[in-house]
C-alpha positions as CSV (number, residue, x, y, z in Angstrom):
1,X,-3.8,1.3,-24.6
2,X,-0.9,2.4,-26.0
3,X,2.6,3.1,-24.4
4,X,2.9,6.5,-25.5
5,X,-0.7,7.0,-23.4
6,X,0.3,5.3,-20.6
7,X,3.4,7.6,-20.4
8,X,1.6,10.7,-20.3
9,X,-0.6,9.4,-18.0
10,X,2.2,9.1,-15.5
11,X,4.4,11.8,-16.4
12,X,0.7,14.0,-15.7
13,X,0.0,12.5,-12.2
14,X,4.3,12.7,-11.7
15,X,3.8,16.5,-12.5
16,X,1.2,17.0,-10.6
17,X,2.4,15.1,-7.5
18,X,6.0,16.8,-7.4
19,X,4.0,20.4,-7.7
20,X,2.3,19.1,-4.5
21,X,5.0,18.3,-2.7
22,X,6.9,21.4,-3.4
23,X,4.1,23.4,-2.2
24,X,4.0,21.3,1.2
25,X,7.7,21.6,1.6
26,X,8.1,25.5,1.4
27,X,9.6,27.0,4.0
28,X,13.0,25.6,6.3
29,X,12.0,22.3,6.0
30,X,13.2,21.0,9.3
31,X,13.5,16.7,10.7
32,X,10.2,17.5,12.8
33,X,8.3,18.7,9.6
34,X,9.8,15.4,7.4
35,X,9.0,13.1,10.1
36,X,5.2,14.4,11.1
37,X,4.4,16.9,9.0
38,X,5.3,19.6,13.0
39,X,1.8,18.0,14.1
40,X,-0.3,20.3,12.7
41,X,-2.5,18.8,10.2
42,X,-6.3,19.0,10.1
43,X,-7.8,16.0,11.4
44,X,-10.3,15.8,8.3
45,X,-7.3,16.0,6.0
46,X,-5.8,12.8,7.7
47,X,-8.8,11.1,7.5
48,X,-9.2,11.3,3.8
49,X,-5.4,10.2,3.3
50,X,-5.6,7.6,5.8
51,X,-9.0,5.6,3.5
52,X,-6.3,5.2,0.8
53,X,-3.0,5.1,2.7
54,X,-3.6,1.1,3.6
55,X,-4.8,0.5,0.0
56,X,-1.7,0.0,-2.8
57,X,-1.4,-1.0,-6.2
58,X,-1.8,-4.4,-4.6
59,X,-5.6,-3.5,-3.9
60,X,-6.2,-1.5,-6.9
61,X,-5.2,-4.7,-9.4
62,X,-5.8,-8.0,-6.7
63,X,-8.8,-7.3,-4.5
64,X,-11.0,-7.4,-8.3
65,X,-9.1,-9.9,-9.4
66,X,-9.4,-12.2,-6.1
67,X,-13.1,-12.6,-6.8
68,X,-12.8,-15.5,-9.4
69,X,-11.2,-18.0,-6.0
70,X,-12.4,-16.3,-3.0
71,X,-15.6,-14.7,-3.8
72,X,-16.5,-11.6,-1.8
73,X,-14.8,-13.6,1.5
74,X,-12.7,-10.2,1.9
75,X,-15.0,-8.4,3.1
76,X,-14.7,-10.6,6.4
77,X,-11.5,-9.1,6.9
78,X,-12.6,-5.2,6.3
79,X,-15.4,-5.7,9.1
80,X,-12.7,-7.3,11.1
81,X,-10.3,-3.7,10.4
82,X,-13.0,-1.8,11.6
83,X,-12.9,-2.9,14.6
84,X,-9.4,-3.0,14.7
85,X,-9.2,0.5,13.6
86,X,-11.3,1.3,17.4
87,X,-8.7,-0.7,19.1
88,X,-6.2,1.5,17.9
89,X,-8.3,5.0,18.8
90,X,-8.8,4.2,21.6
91,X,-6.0,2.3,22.8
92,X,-2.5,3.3,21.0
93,X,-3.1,6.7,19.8
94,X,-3.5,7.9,23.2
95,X,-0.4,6.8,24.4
96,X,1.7,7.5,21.3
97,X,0.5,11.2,22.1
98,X,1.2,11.4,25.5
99,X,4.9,10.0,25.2
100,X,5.2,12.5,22.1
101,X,7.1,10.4,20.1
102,X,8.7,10.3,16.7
103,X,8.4,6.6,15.7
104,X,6.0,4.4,17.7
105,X,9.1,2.1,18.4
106,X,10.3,4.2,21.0
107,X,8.0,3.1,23.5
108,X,9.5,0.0,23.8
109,X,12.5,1.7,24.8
110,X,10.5,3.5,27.7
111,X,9.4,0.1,28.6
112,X,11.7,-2.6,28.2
113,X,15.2,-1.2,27.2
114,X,16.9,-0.6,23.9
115,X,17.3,-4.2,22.7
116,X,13.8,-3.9,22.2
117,X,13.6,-0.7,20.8
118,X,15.7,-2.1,17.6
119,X,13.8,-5.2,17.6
120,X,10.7,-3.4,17.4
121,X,12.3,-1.2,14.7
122,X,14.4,-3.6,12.5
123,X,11.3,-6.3,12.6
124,X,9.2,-3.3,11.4
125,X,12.4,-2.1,8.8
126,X,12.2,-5.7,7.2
127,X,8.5,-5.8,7.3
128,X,8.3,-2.9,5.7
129,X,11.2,-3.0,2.7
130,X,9.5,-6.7,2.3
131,X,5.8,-5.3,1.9
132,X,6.4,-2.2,0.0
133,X,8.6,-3.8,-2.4
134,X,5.8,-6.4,-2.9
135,X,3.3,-3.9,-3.7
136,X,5.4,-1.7,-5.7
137,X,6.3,-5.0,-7.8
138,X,3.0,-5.7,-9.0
139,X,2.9,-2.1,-10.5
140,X,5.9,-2.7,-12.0
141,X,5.1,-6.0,-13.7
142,X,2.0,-4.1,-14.9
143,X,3.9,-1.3,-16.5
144,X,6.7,-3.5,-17.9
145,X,3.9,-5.2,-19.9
146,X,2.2,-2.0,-20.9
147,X,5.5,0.2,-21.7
148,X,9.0,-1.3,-21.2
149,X,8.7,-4.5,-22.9
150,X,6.7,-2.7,-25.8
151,X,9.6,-0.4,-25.9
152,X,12.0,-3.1,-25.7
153,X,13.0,-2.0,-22.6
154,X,14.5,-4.0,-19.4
155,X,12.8,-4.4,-16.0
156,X,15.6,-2.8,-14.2
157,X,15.2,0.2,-15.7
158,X,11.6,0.5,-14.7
159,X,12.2,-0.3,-11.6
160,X,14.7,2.9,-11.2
161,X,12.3,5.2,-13.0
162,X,9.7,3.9,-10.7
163,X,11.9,4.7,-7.2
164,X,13.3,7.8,-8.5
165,X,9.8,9.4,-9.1
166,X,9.2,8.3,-5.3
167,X,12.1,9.3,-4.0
168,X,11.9,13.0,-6.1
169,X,8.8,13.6,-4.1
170,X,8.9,12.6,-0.5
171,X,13.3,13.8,0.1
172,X,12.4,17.4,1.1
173,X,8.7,17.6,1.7
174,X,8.4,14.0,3.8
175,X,5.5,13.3,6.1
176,X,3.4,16.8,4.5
177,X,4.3,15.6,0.8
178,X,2.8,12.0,1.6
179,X,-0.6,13.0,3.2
180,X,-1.4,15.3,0.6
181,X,-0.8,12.7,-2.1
182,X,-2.8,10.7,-0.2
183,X,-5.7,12.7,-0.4
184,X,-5.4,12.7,-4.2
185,X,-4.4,8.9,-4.0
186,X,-8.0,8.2,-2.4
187,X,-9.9,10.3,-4.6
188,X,-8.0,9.5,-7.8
189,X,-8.6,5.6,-6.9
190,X,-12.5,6.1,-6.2
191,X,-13.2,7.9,-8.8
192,X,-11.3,5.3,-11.8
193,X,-13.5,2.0,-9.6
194,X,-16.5,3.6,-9.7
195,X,-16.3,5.1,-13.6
196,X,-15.1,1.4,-14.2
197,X,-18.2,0.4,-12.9
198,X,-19.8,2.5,-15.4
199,X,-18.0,2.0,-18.6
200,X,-18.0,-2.0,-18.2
201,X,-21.6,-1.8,-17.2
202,X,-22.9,0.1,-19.9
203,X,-20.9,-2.5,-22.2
204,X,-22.8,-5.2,-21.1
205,X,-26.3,-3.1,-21.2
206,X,-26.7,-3.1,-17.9
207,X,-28.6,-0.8,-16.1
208,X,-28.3,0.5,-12.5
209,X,-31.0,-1.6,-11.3
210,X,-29.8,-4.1,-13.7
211,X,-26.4,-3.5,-12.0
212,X,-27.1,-4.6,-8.6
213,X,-29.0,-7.5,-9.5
214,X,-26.0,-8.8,-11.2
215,X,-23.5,-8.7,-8.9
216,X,-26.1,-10.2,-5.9
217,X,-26.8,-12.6,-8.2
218,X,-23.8,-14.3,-8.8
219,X,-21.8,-17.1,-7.0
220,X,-18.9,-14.5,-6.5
221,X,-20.6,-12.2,-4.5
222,X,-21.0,-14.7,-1.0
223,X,-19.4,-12.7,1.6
224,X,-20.3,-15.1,4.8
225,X,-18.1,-18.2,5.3
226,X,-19.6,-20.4,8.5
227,X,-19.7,-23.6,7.1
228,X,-16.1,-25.3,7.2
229,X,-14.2,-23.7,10.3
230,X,-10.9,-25.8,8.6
231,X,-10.8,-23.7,5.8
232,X,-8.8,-20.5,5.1
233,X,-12.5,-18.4,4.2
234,X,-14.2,-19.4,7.8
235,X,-15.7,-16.1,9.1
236,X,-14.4,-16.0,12.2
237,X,-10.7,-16.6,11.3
238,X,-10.9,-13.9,8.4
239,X,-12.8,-11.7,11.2
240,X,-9.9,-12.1,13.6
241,X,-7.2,-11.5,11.5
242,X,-8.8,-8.5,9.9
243,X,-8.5,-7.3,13.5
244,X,-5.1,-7.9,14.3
245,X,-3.7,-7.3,11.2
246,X,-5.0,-3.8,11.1
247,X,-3.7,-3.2,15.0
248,X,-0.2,-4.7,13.3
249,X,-0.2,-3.4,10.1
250,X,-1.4,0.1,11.0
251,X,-1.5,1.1,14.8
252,X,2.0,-0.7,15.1
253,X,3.2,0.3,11.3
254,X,5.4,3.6,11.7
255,X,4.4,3.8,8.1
256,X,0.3,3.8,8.9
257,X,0.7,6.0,12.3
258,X,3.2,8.5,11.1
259,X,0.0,10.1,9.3
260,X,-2.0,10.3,12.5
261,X,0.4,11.6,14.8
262,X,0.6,14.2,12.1
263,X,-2.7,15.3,13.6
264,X,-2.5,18.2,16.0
265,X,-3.7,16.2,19.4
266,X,-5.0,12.3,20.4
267,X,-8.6,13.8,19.9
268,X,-7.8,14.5,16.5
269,X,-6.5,11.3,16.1
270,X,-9.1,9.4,17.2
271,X,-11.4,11.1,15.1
272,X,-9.7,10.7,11.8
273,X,-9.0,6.9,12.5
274,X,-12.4,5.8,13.2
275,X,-13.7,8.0,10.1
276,X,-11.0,6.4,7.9
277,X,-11.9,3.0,9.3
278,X,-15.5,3.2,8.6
279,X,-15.1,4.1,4.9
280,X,-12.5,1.5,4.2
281,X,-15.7,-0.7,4.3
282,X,-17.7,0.5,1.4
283,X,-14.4,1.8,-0.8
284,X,-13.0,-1.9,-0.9
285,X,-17.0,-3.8,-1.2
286,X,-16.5,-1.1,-4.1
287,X,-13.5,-3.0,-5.7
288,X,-15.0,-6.6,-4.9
289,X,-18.1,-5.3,-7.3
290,X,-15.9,-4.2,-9.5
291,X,-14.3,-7.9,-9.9
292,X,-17.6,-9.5,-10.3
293,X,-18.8,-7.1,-13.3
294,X,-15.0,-7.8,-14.8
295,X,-15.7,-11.4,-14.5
296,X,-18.9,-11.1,-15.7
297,X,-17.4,-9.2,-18.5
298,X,-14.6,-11.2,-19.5
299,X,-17.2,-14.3,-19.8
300,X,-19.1,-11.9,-22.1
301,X,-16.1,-11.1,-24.2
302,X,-13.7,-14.3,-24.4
303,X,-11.4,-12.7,-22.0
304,X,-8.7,-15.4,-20.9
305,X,-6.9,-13.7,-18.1
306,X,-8.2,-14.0,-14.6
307,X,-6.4,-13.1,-11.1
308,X,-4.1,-10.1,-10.5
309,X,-4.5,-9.7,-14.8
310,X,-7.8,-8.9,-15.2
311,X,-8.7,-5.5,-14.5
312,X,-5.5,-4.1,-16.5
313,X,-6.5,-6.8,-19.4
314,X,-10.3,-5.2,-19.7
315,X,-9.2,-1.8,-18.7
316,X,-6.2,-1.3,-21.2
317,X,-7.1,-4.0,-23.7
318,X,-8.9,-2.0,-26.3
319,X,-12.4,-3.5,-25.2
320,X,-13.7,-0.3,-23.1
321,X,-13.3,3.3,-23.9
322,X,-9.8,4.4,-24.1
323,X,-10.5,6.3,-20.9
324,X,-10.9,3.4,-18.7
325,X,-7.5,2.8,-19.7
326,X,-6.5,6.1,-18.6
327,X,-8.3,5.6,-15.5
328,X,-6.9,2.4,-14.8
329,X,-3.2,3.9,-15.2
330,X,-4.2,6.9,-13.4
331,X,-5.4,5.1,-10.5
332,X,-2.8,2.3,-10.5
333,X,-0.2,5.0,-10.3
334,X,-1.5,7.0,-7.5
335,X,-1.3,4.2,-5.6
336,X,2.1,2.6,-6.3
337,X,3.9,6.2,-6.0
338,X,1.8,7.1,-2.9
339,X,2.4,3.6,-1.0
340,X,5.8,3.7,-2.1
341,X,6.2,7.3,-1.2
342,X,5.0,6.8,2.6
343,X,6.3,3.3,3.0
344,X,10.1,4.9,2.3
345,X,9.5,8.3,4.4
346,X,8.5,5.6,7.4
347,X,11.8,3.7,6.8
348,X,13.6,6.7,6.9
349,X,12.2,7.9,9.9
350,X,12.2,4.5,12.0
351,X,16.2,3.7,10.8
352,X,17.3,7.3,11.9
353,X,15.3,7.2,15.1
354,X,15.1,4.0,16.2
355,X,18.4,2.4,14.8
356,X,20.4,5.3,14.3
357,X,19.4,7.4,16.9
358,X,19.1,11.0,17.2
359,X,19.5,12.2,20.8
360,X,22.6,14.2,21.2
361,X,23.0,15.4,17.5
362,X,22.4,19.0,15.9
363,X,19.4,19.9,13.5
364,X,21.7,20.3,10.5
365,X,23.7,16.3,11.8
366,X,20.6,15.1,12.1
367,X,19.0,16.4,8.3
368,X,22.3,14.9,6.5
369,X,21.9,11.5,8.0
370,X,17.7,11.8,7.1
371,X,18.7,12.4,3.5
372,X,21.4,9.5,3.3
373,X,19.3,7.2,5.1
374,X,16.3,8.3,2.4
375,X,18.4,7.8,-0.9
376,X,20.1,4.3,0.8
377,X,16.1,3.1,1.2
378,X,15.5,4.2,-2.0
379,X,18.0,2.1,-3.7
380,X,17.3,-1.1,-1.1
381,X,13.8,-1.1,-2.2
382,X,14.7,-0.7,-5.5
383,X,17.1,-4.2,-5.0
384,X,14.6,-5.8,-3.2
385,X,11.6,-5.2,-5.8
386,X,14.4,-6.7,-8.2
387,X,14.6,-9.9,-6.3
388,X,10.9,-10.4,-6.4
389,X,11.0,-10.1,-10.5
390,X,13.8,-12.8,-10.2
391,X,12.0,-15.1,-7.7
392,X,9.1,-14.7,-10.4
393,X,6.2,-13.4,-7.4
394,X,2.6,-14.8,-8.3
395,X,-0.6,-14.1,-5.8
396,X,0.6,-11.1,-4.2
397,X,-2.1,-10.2,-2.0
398,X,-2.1,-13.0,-0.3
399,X,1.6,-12.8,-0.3
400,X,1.6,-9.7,1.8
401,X,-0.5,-10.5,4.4
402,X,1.3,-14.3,5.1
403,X,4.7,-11.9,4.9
404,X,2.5,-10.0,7.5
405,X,1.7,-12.8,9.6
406,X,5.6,-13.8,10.3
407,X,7.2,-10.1,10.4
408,X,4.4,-8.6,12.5
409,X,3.4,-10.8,14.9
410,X,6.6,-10.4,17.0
411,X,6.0,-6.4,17.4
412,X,2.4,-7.1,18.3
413,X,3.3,-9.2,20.8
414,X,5.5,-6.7,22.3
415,X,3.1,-4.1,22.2
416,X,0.5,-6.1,24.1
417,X,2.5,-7.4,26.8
418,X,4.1,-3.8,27.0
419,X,0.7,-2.0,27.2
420,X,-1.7,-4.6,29.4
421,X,1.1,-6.4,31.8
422,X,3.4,-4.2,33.8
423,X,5.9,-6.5,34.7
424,X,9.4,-5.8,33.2
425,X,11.5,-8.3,31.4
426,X,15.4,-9.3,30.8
427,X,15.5,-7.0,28.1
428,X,19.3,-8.3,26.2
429,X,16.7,-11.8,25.5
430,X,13.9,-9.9,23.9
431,X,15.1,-10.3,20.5
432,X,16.0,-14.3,20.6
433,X,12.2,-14.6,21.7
434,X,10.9,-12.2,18.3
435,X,13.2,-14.2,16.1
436,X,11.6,-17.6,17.7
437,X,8.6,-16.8,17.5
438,X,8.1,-16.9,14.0
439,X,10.2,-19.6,13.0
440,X,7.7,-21.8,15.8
441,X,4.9,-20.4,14.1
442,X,6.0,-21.5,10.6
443,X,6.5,-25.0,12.1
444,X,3.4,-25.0,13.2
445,X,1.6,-23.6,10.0
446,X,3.3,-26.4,8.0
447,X,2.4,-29.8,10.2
448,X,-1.5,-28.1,11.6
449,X,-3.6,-30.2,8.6
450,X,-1.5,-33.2,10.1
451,X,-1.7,-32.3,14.0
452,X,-4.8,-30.6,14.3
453,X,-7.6,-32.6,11.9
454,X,-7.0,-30.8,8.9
455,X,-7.0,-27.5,10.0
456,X,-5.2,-25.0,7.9
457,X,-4.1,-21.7,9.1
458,X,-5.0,-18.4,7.2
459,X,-3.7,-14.9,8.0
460,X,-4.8,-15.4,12.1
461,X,-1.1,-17.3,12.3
462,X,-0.4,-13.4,13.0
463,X,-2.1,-14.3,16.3
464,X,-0.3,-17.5,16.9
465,X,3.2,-15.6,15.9
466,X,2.1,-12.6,18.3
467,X,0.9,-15.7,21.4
468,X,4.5,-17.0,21.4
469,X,6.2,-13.9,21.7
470,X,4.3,-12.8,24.8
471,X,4.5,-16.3,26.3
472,X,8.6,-15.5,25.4
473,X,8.1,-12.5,27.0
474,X,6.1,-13.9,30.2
475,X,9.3,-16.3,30.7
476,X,11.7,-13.2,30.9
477,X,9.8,-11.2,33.4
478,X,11.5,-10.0,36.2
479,X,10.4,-9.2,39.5
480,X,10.6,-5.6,39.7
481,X,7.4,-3.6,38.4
482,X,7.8,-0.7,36.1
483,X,5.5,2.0,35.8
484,X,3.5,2.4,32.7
């Protein structure tokens, strides 16, 4: 696929995506409708944006690719989301809601004090910049090889065409601009897997029926792990950190939740997580086909790469029709610029919230600092994404969620011992337990083959990192009870 495609490709979906947002953002334009879209989205609307929102350019290009190692062993995890994704119906959306809050992060406040209202908020702010950045940084390794380097130009540049494009988008329309990209995010990224499907199908002859066959047929497509419980793919340790990650990642993510407390009440809110939830499970078994007919394909056809390089290797290499490059680039795109549009409206809410604060300024005081505070992300994820290309990133899937498993676990530690204990705590000491907790954890994680019989931890350390912090937590508490 040529440059000169892929650029029109982007500068179409960038077209389309800035119409969008300057149709959402008519009108005065105020913090409340930047931060949550003045709560009154349809819940059906949410729903849609929220099957995509969780999926980047990370899941576009690695969840095929991870096939070739791990087999179809993801799909652990997704049936582990789902019920995560209940939890956090039932559990967190209700009381989000009734507190009416802004960012998630100020129940902490209500509960313990404001040191751990910015803990909560500056864990999230450097889980967030760190994931985001990740994600954006496979797209822009992707793009460098299919435009900048053939145009003989650097990285840095696309990585500030890359943030202004997502920062032209989300600075007037916010939390409205985001959900409605979303919806074309998830129907954009459906609709390029399954004519993928298709085109590399019909390549190799293969029927429907024929189709199916293949992909059960082969040695990638083992979804059930039960037989070692040491290694990373046991069921029941993918299982429970597809649980807990989700409750992390999204019910305690001010990125995630800002879309569904966009929604008009907690009912509506319920409904459109457990919806989304649910068909997260057949969209990603959707990519994981996909990566065993690429396999298949690249066997077929000499293809050499394998990993996060496949699917933009078959898709843009000249060996399909040029518009599975087209869809490729199309869905690619639509995720990067939608992740990295709602993953930099979040951090702009949560720093002028939560670390800023807001209470006691004027509409017009508080809508200058929003706008600073979005153009200052902007160029920190832009640094950051920069210092991954340096570090030379590999694997990053699985580099998200072990990033998850030391940034996150401290918040949902807080969060549980806030919601289901109702003692109070020393609150000036909460954030020397969140920053022990992890560094423990790590520890841990790199002597448990030695000290535990070989066992090796996967992405449930989240629940060891999250233990610690309410055992920290537990040796803080004070004897005065608060009321929930």
């Amino acid at each position: 696929m040529s440059p000169t495609a892929v650029i029109i490709t982007i500068l179409a979906w960038f077209a389309l995506i800035i119409a969008v947002s300057l149709l959402t953002a008519r009108g005065k334009g105020n913090a409340a409708d930047f931060f949550n879209g003045g709560r009154k989205a349809p819940w059906w609307v949410v729903a849609i944006a929220m099957i995509g929102a969780p999926m980047s350019g990370v899941t576009f290009v690695s969840v095929p690719g991870m096939v070739g190692k791990a087999s179809m062993s993801y799909m652990q995890m997704v049936l582990g989301f789902f019920v995560g994704y209940l939890i956090i119906a039932f559990v967190l959306t209700p009381v989000f809601f009734r507190k009416n809050m802004v960012s998630i992060y100020q129940y902490l406040e209500d509960r313990f004090g404001a040191a751990s209202h910015r803990t909560g908020a500056w864990f999230f702010f450097i889980s967030k910049i760190l994931g985001a950045s990740v994600r954006l940084f496979l797209v822009c390794v992707t793009l460098q090889l299919m435009v900048f380097t053939p145009l003989g130009l650097p990285f840095v540049l696309n990585v500030a065409v890359c943030m202004l494009i997502v920062l032209a988008y989300t600075f007037k329309g916010g939390m409205k601009s985001v959900l409605w990209t979303d919806v074309l995010k998830t129907v954009c990224m459906i609709v390029a897997v399954v004519l993928t499907i298709v085109f590399v199908a019909g390549d190799l002859g293969l029927g429907a029926r024929e189709t199916v066959s293949t992909i059960g047929d082969s040695s990638m497509s083992r979804i059930f792990f039960f037989d070692d419980p040491n290694h990373p793919r046991y069921f029941w340790k993918q299982f429970l950190a597809g649980v807990f990650t989700v409750i992390a990642m999204t019910g305690l993510d001010q990125d995630m939740m800002q879309r569904t407390l966009s929604s008009r009440n907690a009912s509506d809110s319920r409904k459109n997580m457990i919806t989304s939830g649910l068909m997260q499970i057949p969209v990603i078994f959707l990519f994981l086909c996909l990566g065993v007919l690429l396999y298949e394909f690249a066997q077929a056809r000499g293809v050499q790469q394998t990993g996060d390089l496949l699917f933009p290797e078959v898709a843009t290499g000249g060996l399909l029709p040029a518009a599975a490059g087209v869809l490729f680039v199309l869905g690619l795109v639509s995720c990067a610029f939608s992740a990295g549009g709602s993953a930099l409206t979040a951090l702009t809410t949560s720093f002028t919230a939560d670390i800023i604060g807001t209470q006691g300024r004027t509409e017009s005081e508080v809508s200058k600092t929003r706008k600073l505070v979005h153009i200052a992300m902007a160029l920190l994820m832009g640094v950051t994404i920069y210092g991954f290309y340096l570090l030379n990133t590999q694997s990053v899937i699985d580099a998200v969620y072990k990033l998850a498993s030391y940034t996150y676990g401290p918040i949902l530690g807080m969060f549980a011992f806030g919601l289901f204990c109702k003692k109070q705590v020393h609150d000036k000491w909460v954030p020397l337990v969140a920053v022990l907790s992890p560094i423990i954890s790590w520890f841990i994680q790199a002597h448990s083959e030695q000290w535990f019989g070989g066992y090796r931890f996967s992405y449930e350390l989240i629940l060891l990192n999250a233990a610690f912090t309410v055992f920290g937590l537990c040796l803080l508490t004070r004897r005065r009870l608060q009321e929930r």
